[in-house]
N, C-alpha and C positions, 0 to 999 in steps of 0.2 A: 431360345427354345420355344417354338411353338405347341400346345395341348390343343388337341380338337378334340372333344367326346361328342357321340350322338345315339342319343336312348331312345328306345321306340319298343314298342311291344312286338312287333317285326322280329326282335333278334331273343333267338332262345338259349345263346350261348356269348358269353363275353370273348371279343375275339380283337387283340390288341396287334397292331401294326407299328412297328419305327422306322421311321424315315429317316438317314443322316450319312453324314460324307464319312465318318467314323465315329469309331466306337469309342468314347474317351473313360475316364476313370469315374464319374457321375453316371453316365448311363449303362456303363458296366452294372454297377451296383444297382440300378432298378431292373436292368434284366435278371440279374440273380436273385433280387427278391422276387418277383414277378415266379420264376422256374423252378425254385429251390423253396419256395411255402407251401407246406399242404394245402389245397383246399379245403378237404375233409379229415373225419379226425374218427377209430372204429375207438366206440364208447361202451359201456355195461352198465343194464338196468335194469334191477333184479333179474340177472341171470340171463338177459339176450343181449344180444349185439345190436350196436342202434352204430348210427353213422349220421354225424352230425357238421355242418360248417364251422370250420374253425373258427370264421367271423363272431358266431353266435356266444364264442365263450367269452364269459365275464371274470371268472378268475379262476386259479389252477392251485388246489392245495394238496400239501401232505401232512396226512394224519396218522400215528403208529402205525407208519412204514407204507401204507396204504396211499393211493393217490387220487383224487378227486377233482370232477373235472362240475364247475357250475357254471349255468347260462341263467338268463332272466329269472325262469321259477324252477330248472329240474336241477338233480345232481347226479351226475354219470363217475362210475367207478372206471380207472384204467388201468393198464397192466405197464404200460410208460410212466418213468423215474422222472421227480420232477428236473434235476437237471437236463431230462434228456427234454424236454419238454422247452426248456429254455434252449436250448441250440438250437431246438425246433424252429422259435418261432422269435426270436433276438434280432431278425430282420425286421420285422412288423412293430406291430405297437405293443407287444406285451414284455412288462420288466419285471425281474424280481423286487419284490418288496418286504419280505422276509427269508430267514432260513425256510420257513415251509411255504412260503406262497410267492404266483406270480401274476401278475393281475395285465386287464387288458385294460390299457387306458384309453380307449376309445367309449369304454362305458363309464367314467368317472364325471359324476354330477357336479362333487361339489369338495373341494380340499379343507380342513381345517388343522390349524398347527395345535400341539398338544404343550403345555408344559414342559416335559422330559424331552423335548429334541425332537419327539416324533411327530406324524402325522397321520391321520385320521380323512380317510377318505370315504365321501358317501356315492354309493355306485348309484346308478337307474333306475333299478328294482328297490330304491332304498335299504340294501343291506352294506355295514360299515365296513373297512376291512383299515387295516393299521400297517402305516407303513414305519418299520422302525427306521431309528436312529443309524445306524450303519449302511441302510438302502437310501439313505434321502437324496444322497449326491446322485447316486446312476439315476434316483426316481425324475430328479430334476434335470436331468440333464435328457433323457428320453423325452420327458413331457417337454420340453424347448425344441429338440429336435423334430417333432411329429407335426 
């Protein structure tokens, strides 16, 4: 498989082309992430609507019932469950890492192991987030996979 990419200030929209004699079970699967991930994500901040790049988010929590969506420095409220949030976006880099959270491991700085099984992750913005004990295998096995 050949990758060409070509960046230029020229192109005001990403606009992806494949070339191939078929379609096999590999590039099935990057078309359908490609098709099938949001780009954007409609968010709530004190009370308006904002619309934000999914890229942007560094991890997705729930709080008594409530769901919160955080990027670098803001935090957006949302009206999506974090399960649903994980079907969302299970194709991309984001995994659960607790019952309440799911984080994007495209922002993760820096891993450290904890005594009890878990692990302790320092994102970009240097805020921690703790990956338990029961997430560690899907944790490790996403972060191998990406």
């Amino acid at each position: 498989m050949k990758l060409k990419i070509e960046q230029s200030d020229e192109f005001d929209e990403i606009e992806v082309t494949i070339r191939c004699k078929t379609i096999d079970s590999r590039l099935q699967k990057a078309i359908d992430i490609l098709q099938n991930t949001p780009k954007t994500l409609t968010v709530q901040n004190n009370g308006a609507l904002k619309i934000i790049k999914t890229g942007l988010i560094y991890y997705i929590e729930s709080v008594d019932e409530k769901t919160f969506v955080y990027c670098e420095s803001e935090v957006y409220s949302s009206e999506l469950k974090l399960y649903e949030f994980e079907e969302l976006f299970s194709s991309i880099s984001f995994v659960r890492i607790s019952k309440a959270c799911i984080l994007n491991i495209d922002y993760i700085d820096s891993i450290r192991v904890l005594l009890n099984g878990k692990l302790e992750a320092t994102l970009m913005n240097s805020e921690k987030v703790i990956i338990t004990r029961h997430y560690v295998p899907m944790f490790r096995k996403k972060l191998n996979s990406m």
